[in-house]
C-alpha positions as CSV (number, residue, x, y, z in Angstrom):
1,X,28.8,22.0,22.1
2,X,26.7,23.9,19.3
3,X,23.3,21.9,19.3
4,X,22.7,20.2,15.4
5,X,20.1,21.9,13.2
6,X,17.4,19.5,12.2
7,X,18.7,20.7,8.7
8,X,22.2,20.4,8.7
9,X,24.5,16.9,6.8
10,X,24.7,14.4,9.1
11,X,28.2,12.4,9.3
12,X,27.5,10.8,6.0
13,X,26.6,13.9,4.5
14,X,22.6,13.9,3.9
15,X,20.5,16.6,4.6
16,X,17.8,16.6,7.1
17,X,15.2,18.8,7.0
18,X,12.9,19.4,9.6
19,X,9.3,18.4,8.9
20,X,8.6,21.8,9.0
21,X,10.9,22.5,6.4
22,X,9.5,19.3,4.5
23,X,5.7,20.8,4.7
24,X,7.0,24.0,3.4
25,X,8.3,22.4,0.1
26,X,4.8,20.4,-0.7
27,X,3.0,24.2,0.3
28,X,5.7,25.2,-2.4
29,X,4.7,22.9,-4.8
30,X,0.9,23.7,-4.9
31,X,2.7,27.4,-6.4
32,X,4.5,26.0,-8.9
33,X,1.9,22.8,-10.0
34,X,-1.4,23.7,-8.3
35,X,-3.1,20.4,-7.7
36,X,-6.3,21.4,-10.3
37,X,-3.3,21.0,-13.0
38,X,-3.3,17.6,-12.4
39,X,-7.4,16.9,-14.2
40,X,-5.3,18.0,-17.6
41,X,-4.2,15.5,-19.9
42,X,-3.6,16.0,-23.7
43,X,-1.3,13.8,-26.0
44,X,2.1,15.4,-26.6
45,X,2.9,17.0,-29.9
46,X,4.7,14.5,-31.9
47,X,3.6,11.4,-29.9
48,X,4.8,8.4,-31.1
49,X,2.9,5.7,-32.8
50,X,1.5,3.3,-30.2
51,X,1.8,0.4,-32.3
52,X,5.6,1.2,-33.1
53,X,5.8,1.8,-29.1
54,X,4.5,-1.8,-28.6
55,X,6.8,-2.9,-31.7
56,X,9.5,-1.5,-30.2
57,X,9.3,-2.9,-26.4
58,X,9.0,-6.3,-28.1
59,X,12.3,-6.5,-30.3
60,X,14.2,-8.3,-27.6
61,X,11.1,-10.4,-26.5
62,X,11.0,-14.5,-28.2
63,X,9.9,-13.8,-31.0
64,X,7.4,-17.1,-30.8
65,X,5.7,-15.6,-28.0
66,X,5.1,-12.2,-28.9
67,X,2.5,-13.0,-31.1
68,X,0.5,-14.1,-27.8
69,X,1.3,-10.5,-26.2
70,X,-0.4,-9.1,-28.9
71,X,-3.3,-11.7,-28.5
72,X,-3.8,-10.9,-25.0
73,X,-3.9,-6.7,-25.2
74,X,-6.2,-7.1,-28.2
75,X,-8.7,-8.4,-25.7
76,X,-10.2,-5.7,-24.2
77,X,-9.3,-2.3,-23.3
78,X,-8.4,-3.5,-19.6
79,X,-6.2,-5.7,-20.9
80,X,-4.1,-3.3,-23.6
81,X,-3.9,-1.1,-20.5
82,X,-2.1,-4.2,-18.2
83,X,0.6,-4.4,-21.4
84,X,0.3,-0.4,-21.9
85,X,2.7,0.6,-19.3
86,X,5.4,2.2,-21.5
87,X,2.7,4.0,-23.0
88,X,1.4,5.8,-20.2
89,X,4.9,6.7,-19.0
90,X,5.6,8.3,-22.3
91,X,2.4,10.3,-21.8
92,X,3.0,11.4,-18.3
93,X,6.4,12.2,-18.9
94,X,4.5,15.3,-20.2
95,X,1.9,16.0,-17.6
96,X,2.6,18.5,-14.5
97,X,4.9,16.9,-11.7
98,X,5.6,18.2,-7.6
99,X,9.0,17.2,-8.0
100,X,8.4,15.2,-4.8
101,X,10.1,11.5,-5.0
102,X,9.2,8.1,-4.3
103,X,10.0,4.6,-5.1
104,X,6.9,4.1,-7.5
105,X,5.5,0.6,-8.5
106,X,5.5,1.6,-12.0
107,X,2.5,-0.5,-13.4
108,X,0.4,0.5,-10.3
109,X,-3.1,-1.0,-12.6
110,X,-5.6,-2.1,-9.7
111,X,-4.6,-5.9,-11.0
112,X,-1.4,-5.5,-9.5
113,X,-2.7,-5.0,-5.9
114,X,-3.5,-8.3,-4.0
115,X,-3.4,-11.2,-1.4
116,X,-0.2,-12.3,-0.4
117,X,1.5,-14.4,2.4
118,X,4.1,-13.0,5.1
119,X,7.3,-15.1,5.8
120,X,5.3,-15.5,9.3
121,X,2.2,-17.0,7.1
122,X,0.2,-14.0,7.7
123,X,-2.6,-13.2,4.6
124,X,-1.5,-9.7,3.7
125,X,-2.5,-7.3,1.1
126,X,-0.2,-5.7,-0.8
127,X,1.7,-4.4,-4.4
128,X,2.4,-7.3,-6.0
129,X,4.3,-6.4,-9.1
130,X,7.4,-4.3,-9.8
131,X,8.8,-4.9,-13.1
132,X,8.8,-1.4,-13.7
133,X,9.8,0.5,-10.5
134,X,11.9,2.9,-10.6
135,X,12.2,5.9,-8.3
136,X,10.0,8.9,-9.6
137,X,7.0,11.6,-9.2
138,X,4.7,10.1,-6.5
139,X,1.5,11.3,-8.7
140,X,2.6,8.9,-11.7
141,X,1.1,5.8,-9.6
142,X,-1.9,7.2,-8.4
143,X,-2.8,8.2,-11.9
144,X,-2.1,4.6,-13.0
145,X,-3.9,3.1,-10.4
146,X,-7.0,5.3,-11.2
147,X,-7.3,5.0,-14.6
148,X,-7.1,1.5,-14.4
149,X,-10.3,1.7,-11.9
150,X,-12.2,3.7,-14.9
151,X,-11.5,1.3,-17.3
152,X,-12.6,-1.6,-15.7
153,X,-15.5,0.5,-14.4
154,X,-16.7,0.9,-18.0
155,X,-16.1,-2.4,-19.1
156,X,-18.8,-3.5,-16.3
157,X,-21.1,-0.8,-17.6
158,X,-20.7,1.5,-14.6
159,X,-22.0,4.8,-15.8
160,X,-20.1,8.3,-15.2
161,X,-21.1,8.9,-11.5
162,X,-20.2,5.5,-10.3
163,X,-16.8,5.7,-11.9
164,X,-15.9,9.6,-10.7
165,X,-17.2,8.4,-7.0
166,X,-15.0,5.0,-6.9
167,X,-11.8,7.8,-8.5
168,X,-12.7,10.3,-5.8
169,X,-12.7,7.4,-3.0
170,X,-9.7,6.0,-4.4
171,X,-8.0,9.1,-4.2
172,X,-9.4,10.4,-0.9
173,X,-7.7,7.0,0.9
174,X,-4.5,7.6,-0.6
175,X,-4.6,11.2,0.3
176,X,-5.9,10.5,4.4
177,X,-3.6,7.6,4.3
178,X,-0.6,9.4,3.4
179,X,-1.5,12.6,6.1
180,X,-2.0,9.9,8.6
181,X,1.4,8.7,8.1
182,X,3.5,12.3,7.7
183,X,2.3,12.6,12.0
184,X,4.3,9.4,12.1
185,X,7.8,8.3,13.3
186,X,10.0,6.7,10.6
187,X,9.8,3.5,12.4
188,X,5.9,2.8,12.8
189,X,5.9,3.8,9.1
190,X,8.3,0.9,8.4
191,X,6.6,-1.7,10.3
192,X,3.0,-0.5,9.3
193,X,1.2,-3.6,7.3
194,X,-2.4,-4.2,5.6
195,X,-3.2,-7.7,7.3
196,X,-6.5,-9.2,6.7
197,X,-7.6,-8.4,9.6
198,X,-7.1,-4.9,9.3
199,X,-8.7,-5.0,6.0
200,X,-11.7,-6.8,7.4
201,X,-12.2,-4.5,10.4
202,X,-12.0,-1.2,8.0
203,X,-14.0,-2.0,5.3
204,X,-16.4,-4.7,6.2
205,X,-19.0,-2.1,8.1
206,X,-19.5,-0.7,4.8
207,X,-19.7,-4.1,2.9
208,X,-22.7,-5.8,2.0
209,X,-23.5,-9.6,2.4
210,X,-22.1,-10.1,-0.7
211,X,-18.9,-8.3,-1.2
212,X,-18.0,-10.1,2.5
213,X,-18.6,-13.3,1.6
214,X,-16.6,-12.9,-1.9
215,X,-13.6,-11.2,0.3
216,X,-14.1,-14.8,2.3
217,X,-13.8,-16.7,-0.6
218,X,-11.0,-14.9,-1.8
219,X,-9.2,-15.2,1.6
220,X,-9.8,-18.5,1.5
221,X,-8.6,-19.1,-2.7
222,X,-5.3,-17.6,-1.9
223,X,-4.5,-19.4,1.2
224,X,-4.6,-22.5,-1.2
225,X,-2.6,-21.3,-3.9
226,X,1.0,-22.3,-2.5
227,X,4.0,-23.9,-3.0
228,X,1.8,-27.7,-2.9
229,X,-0.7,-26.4,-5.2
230,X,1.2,-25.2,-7.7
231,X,3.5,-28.6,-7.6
232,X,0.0,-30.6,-8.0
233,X,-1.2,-28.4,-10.9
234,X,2.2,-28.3,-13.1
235,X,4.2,-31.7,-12.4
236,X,3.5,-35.1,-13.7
237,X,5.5,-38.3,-12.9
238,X,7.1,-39.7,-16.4
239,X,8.4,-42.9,-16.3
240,X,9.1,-42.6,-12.8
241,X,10.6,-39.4,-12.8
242,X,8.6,-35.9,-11.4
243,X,8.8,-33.5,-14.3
244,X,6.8,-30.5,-14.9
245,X,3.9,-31.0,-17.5
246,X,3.6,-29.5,-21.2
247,X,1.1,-27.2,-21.9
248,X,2.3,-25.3,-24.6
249,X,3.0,-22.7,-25.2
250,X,1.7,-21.6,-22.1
251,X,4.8,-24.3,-20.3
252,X,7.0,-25.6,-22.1
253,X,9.7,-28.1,-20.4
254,X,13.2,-28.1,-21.2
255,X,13.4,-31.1,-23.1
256,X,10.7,-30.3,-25.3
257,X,12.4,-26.2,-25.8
258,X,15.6,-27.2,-27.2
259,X,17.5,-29.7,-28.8
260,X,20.5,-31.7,-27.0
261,X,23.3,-30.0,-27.1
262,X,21.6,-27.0,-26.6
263,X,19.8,-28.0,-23.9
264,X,22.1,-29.0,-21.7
265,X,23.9,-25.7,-21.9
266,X,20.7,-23.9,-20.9
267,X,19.9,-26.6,-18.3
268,X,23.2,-26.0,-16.3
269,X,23.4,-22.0,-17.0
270,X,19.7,-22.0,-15.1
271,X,21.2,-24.2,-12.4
272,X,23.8,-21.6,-12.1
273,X,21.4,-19.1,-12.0
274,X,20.0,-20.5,-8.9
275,X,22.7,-21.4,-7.1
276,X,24.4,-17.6,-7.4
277,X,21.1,-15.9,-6.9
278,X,21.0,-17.4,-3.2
279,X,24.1,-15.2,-2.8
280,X,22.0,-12.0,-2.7
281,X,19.3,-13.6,0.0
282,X,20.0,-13.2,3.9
283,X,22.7,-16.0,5.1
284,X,20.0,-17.6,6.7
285,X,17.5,-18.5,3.7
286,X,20.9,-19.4,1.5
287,X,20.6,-22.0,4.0
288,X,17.5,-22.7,3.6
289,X,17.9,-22.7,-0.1
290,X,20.6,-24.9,-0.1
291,X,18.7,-27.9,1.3
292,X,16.5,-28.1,-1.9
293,X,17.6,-29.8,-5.3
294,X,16.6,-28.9,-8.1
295,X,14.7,-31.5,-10.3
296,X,13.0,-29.9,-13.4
297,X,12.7,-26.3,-15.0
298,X,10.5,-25.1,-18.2
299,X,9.7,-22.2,-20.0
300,X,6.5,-20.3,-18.3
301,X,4.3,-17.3,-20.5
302,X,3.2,-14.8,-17.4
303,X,0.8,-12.2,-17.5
304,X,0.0,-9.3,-20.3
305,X,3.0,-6.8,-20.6
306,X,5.4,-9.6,-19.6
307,X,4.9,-12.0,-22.1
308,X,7.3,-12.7,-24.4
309,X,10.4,-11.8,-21.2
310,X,12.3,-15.1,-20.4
311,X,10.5,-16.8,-17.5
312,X,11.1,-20.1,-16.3
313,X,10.0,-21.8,-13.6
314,X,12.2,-24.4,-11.7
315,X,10.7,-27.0,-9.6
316,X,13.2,-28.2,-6.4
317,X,12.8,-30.9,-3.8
318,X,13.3,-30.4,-0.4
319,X,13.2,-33.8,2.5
320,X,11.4,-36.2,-0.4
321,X,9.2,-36.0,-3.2
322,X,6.2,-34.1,-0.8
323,X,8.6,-30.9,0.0
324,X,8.6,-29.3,-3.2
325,X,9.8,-25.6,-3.5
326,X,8.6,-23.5,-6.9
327,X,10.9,-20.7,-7.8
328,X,10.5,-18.0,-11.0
329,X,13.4,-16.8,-12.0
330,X,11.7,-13.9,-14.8
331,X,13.9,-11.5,-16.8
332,X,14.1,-8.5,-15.8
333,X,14.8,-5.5,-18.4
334,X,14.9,-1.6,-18.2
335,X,12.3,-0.3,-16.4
336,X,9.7,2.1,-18.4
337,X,10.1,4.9,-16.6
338,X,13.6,5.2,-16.7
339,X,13.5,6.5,-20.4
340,X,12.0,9.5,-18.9
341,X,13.6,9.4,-15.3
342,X,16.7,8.4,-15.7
343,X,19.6,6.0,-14.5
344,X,19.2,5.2,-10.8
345,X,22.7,4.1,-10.8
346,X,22.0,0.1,-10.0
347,X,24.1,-2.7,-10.9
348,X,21.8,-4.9,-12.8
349,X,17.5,-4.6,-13.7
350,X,17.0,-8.0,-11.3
351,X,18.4,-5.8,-8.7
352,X,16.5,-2.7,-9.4
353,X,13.2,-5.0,-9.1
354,X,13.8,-6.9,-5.9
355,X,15.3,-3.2,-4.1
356,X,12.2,-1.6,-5.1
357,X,10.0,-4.6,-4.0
358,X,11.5,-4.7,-0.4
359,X,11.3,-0.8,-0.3
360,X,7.5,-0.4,-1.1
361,X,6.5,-4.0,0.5
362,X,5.2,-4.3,3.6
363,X,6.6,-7.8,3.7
364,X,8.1,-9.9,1.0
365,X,9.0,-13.1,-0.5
366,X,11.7,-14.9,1.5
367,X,13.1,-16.5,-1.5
368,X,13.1,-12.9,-3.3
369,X,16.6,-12.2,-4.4
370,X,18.2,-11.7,-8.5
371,X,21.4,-12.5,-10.7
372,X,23.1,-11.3,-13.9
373,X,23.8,-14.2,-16.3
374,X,25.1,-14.8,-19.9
375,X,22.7,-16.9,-22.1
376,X,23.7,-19.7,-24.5
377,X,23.4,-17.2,-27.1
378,X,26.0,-14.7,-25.6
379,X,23.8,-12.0,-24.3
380,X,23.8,-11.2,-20.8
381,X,20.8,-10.9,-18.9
382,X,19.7,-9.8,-15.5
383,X,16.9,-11.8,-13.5
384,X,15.0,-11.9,-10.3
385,X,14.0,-14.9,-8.3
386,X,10.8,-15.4,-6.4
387,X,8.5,-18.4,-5.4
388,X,6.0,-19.2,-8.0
389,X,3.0,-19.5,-5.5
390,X,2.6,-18.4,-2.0
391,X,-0.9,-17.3,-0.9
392,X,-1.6,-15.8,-3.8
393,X,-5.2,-13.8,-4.4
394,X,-6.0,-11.8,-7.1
395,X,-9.3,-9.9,-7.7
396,X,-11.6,-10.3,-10.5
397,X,-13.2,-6.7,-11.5
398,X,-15.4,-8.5,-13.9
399,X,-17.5,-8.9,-11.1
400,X,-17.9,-6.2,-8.7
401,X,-20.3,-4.3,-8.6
402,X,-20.0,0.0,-8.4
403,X,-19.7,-0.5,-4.2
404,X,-17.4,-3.1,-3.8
405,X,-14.9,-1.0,-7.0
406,X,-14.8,1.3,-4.6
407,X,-14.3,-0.5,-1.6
408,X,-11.4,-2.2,-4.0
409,X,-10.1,1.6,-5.0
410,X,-9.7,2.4,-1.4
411,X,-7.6,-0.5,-0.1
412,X,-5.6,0.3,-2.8
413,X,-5.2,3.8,-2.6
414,X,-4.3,2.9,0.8
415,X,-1.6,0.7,0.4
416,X,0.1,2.9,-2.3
417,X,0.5,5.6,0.2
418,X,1.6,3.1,2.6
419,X,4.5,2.2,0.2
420,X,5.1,5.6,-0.6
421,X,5.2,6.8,2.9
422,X,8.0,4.3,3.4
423,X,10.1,5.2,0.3
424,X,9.4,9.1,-0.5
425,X,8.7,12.7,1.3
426,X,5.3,11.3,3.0
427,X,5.3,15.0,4.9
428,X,5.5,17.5,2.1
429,X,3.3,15.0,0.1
430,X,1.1,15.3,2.5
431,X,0.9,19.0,2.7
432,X,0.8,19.3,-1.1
433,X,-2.3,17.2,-1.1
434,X,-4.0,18.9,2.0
435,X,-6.9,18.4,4.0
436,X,-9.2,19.5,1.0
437,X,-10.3,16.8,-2.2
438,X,-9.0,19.0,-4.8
439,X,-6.4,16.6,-5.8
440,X,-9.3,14.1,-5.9
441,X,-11.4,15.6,-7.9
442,X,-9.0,16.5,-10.8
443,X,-8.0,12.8,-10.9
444,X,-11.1,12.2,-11.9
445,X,-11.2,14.3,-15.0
446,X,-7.9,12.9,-15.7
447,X,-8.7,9.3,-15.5
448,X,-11.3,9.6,-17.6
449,X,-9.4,11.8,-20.6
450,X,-6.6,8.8,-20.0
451,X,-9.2,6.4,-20.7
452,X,-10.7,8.1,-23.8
453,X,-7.2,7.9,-25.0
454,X,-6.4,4.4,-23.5
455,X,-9.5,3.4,-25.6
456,X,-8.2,4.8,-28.7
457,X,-4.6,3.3,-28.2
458,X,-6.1,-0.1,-27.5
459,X,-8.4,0.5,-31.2
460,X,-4.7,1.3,-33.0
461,X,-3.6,-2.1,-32.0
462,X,-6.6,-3.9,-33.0
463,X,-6.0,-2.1,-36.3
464,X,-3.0,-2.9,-36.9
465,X,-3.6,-6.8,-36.0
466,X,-6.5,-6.7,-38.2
467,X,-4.5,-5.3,-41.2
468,X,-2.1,-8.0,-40.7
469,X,0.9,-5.3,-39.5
470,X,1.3,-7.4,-36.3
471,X,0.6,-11.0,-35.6
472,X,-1.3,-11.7,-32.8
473,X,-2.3,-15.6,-31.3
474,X,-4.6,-16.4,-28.5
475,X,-2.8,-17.9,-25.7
């Protein structure tokens, strides 16, 4: 029998190359997009409006809480950058690209990296958000993630050293990270995880007394923030029956959303949503799922680029009134970078988002699954379903200090390549990004160019509240 080339099809007719082969194509790549290219970053000719950009994602938002969008990127730079997604793709739709593939976050902003539980109640750290993923250049994250590090570096004052140093170790652990895992086997990839433990054994030699005891206290926060938490915090008992509480517009319940009629028709088409959407989880957690009832749902205003998406959150019951169960079901539309990348040839966004989640995630949400449905106006929308709370930490940049940024920018940078070692070329990525920090060091021309212009997007938009074009309301 002939022996099979590493590159011929297999039976299902894929092509694998050796990794010899694969190092040759990022080798290749340096050629054709050296990795200095990479510091460049000037506006395209022609570049649209940002404002009409902004205008434009929000035309099949509620109209009542777009308004609050508005109020929330106005804030600062940071946060116009959290709702500026679909601006930076446009812009690096026209930078230099390897041509090298992954599944990519999408809205990789340092804000979107955090604490998070295992199904075997494990504190992880992971991506948390993917709205926006979409299979694409591998470079397009790492330039989101580090600009987003430069602009919260210079909202804390950080001068121009501290901010290239925290870029260059950002990029350095992305780039060690991801040549540590092209000597790997495709199955140690796979099951490779950031625990807490890891993260405590590799960066607390190099913290100080302070960062560790505010990575404890964070540790600590997110193992609170759960299912139980979340049910203290948002229900209320009203004449004997457990309802969610108003806060509007922030929550709004269903009978205070809609009149009767009206209502009731979104009432049951939510109840349908959940009961079809178990259909896409593992037979085992439909049974799970099954066992809850659900009680209550409201209207819920999340984050900074997603406000203004239908969000509700549904509140279920499991043995008695103590087992209560949380569930998002969010709207899920186009991603941003398909514009620019193209049709992936899904079925529906909600399925787009949870595929991409459980390919980049080292562990995920066991109540992670999506549906297509019709709303009571007609139009048919796709959605994903998560739980609302479990072990959820976030980290506030408001606060560090230049050292623990950096510690911050390499646990990302990290776990990016982690997730892109799982989903894309991890060899010829890491041959095109070599043992050297030339890569590095052009990111951090580029994230600071991105900023200027970040800054000057972020101005537009204040402008145009100001002048009364948009509306904006704090919220």
């Amino acid at each position: 029998m002939a022996k099979k080339n590493a590159a011929d099809p297999d039976e299902g007719g894929r092509r694998h190359l050796s990794a010899q082969d694969r190092a040759a194509l990022g080798k290749a790549a340096r050629a054709a997009v050296p990795r200095s290219s990479h510091a460049s970053f000037d506006p395209p000719s022609g570049r649209p409006d940002v404002v009409e950009v902004v205008e434009a994602q929000s035309a099949s938002r509620v109209p009542e809480l777009v308004p609050i969008r508005y109020g929330r990127m106005t804030e600062s730079p940071f946060r116009f950058y959290r709702g500026a997604a679909g601006i930076m793709a446009m812009d690096l739709a026209a930078t230099p690209v390897t041509g090298i593939h992954a599944q990519l976050c999408g809205d990789a902003h340092l804000l979107n990296f955090r604490l998070l539980a295992s199904p075997e109640r494990r504190m992880m750290f992971d991506i948390n958000d993917f709205d926006e993923t979409h299979p694409g250049p591998w470079e397009w994250d790492v330039k989101r993630l580090t600009a987003s590090l430069v602009i919260a570096g210079r909202a804390n004052g950080f001068g121009a050293r501290e901010r290239a140093a925290i870029v260059r170790a950002t990029v350095r652990s992305y780039r060690e990270q991801v040549r540590h895992f092209a000597g790997m086997g495709h199955l140690p990839v796979w099951y490779a995880s950031f625990d807490e433990e890891w993260v405590r054994e590799r960066f607390a030699p190099r913290m100080g007394d302070r960062a560790k005891r505010g990575w404890k206290r964070a540790v600590d926060k997110a193992r609170t923030r759960d299912s139980m938490q979340a049910y203290r915090k948002l229900t209320e008992v009203v004449e004997g029956r457990l309802r969610i509480a108003a806060d509007p517009p922030l929550v709004t319940p269903m009978q205070d959303l809609l009149p009767g009629v009206e209502r009731d028709l979104l009432e049951r088409g939510i109840r349908e949503l959940i009961t079809r959407y178990g259909r896409t989880l593992p037979s085992d957690r439909q049974w799970l799922l099954e066992q809850y009832r659900v009680v209550d749902m409201a209207r819920k205003v999340v984050g900074v680029g997603s406000v203004g998406t239908r969000c509700w959150i549904v509140l279920l019951l499991g043995r008695d009134d103590e087992d209560p169960l949380l569930l998002q079901a969010k709207e899920a539309g186009a991603s941003v970078l398909a514009e620019h990348l193209g049709d992936e040839g899904r079925r529906s966004e909600g399925e787009r988002v949870v595929r991409g989640q459980r390919l980049m995630q080292a562990t995920t949400d066991i109540f992670l699954g999506w549906e297509h449905v019709e709303g009571i106006d007609g139009v048919e929308r796709d959605f994903y379903v998560r739980q609302l709370h479990d072990w959820k930490g976030i980290a506030t940049p408001e606060v560090m200090v230049p050292a623990g940024m950096q510690a911050f920018g390499e646990l990302c940078g990290a776990t990016l390549a982690r997730a892109h070692a799982r989903s894309g070329d991890r060899i010829a990525i890491a041959s095109y990004l070599g043992g050297g920090d030339i890569f590095d060091r052009a990111l951090v021309e580029f994230a600071e160019t991105y900023a200027d212009q970040n800054e000057k997007d972020y101005k537009a938009l204040v402008k145009a509240v100001d002048s009364g074009r948009v509306e904006a309301r704090a919220g």
